[in-house]
N, C-alpha and C positions, 0 to 999 in steps of 0.2 A: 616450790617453796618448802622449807623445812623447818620446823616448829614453828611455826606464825598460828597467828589465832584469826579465826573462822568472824573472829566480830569484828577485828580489826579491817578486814577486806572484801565483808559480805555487802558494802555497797557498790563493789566496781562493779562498771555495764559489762559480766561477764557471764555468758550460760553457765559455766562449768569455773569453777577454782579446786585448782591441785594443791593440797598442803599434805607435807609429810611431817611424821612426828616422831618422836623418840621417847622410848617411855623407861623409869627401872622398874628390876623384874618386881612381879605381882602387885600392880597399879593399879588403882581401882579408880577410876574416872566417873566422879559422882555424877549422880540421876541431870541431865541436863537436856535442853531442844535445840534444835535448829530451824529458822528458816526455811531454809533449802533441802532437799533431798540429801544421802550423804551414802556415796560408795565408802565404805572402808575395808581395808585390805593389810594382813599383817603379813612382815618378809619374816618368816618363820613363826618359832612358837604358836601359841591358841590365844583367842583372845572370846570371853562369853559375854554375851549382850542381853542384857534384861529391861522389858516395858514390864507395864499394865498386864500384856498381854499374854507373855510368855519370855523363855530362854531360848536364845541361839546359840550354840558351839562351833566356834569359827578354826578350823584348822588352818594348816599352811596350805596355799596354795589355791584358798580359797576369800571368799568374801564376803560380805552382809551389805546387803539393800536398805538405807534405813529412809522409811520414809519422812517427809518433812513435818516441823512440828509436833512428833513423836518423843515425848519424853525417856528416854532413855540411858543406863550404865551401863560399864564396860570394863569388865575385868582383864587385862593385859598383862599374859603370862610370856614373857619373857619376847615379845615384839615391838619391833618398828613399823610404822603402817604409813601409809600410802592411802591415801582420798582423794575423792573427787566433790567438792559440792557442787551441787546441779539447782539451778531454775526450775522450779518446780514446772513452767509452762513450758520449758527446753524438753520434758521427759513426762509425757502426759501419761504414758504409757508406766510408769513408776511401780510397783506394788502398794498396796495400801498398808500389807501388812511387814514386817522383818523379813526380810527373803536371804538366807546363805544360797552363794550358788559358786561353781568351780569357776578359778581360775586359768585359763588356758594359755600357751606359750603368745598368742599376739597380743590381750588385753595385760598379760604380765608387763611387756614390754614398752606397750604404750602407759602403763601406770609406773612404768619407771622413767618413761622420757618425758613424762608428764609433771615428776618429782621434781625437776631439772629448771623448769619454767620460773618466770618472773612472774610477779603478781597481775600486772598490768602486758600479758605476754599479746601480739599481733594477731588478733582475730579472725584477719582476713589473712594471713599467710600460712605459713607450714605449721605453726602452734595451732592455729584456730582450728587446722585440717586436724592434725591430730586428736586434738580433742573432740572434732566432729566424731571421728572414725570410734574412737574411744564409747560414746555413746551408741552408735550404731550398734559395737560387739556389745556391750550391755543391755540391748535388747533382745538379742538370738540368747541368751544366757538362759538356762533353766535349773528350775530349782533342786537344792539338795539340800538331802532329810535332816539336816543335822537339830532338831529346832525341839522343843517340847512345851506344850501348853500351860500356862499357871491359873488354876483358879482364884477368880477376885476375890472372893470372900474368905474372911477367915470360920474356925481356926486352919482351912482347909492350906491356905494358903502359905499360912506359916509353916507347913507340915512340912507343905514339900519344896516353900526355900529350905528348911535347914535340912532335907533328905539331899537338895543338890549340892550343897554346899560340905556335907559329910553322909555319902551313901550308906549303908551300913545292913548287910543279906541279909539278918538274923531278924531285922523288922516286921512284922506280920501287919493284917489288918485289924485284927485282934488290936496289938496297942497302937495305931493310928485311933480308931475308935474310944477306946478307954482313953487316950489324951484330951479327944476332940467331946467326952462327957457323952457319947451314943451309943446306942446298941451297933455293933457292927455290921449289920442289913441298912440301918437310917444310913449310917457314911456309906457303905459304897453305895447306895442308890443317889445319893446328893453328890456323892463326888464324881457318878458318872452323869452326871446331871449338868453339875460346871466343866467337863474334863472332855467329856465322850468315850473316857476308856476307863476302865476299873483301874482301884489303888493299886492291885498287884500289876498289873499290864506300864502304868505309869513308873511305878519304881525301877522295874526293868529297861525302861527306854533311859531313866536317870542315870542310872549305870555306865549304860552304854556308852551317853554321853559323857561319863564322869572321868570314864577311860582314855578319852580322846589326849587331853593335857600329860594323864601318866605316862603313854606311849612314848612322847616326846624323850622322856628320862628311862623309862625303867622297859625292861624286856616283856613280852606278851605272855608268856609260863607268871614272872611278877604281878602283872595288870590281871589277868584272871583270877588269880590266887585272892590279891586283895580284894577283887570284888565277890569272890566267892561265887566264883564260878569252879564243877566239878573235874575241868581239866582244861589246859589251853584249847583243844579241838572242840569243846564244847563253847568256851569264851567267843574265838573263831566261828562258829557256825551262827553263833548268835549275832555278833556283829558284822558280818559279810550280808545276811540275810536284812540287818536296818541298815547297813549302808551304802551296798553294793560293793564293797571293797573288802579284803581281809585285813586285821588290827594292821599288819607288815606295812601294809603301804602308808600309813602314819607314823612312822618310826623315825 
């Protein structure tokens, strides 16, 4: 099904409902729950997901776990996406938390033949199978890094939505502190308190992820530069090293 609504058909007797969506570029899909569990999957572009809890960065080619009744937004830079809602009791095995994890050449294909289906498709025939098959590969599925923590409490929190939302190298902990009215010792010890990782440690993983959306557009010499990195092999080493991949394979 393709842009149908998730309330309109979340009472058929159905473990899994396939909805695809179409979105224009940079859609912002207010704070909202579901029910169900929710595979979502964008055919190109990134799309970033924010709880309570933290931020995901969803590249191409990949996906987000979201678990059910999990408040959650969804920035949708320049994709079409593909889901799955699942029965919460269909997928026990679910994450509790936001899980991005890669997409591979069989689950792409069954989330494309899955696009394809009627709402009320044959449970017990070759739809049902597929979707069986479809939840099967979403449990060998393992996680990737793409994701960064948010503390709950302000002003900590404010900080660092609007560090993600516009990164900027020249930031110290110096003026995170002077914002947040502390001595710079109190913030980082409270911010590795809510975080687990120091301000500077945190603004570097923002980066990283901040880069993923630029890549799509702009060359990786661009994407470093702007984030103020001291050269692309430098940019490179630093994201190969949190992603397992070099900037290239995002492009």
């Amino acid at each position: 099904m393709r842009n149908a609504s998730i309330d309109d058909h979340d009472h058929l007797p159905v473990d899994v409902l396939p909805i695809g969506s179409d979105y224009p570029p940079d859609f912002l899909l207010a704070r909202h729950t579901h029910r169900r569990a929710q595979l979502l999957h964008g055919t190109g572009g990134v799309m970033q997901v924010e709880t309570d809890e933290g931020s995901w960065t969803v590249p191409a080619d990949r996906a987000v776990l979201i678990p059910p009744r999990v408040p959650h937004k969804v920035r949708m830079l320049g994709v079409s996406t593909w889901s799955l809602y699942v029965e919460p009791d269909a997928a026990p095995w679910w994450p509790t938390s936001c899980t991005v994890i890669d997409v591979g050449p069989l689950l792409r294909e069954l989330l494309r033949a899955a696009n394809d289906l009627d709402a009320e498709y044959d449970t017990a025939g070759r739809d049902g199978a597929l979707m069986r098959l479809a939840l099967h590969e979403l449990r060998r599925m393992t996680p990737a890094p793409f994701a960064i923590s948010l503390p709950r409490d302000d002003p900590f929190r404010t900080l660092c939505r609007a560090y993600l939302a516009a990164p900027d190298v020249t930031l110290t902990n110096t003026d995170w502190a002077r914002s947040a009215v502390m001595s710079t010792r109190t913030f980082d010890r409270r911010f590795r308190g809510l975080t687990g990782v120091s301000p500077a440690t945190w603004r570097a993983q923002a980066r990283l992820l901040a880069s993923l959306p630029l890549l799509t557009t702009e060359s990786v010499t661009a994407v470093a530069s702007r984030l103020g990195y001291a050269s692309p092999a430098a940019f490179t080493a630093a994201f190969s090293r949190a992603f397992g991949s070099p900037p290239s394979r995002f492009r």
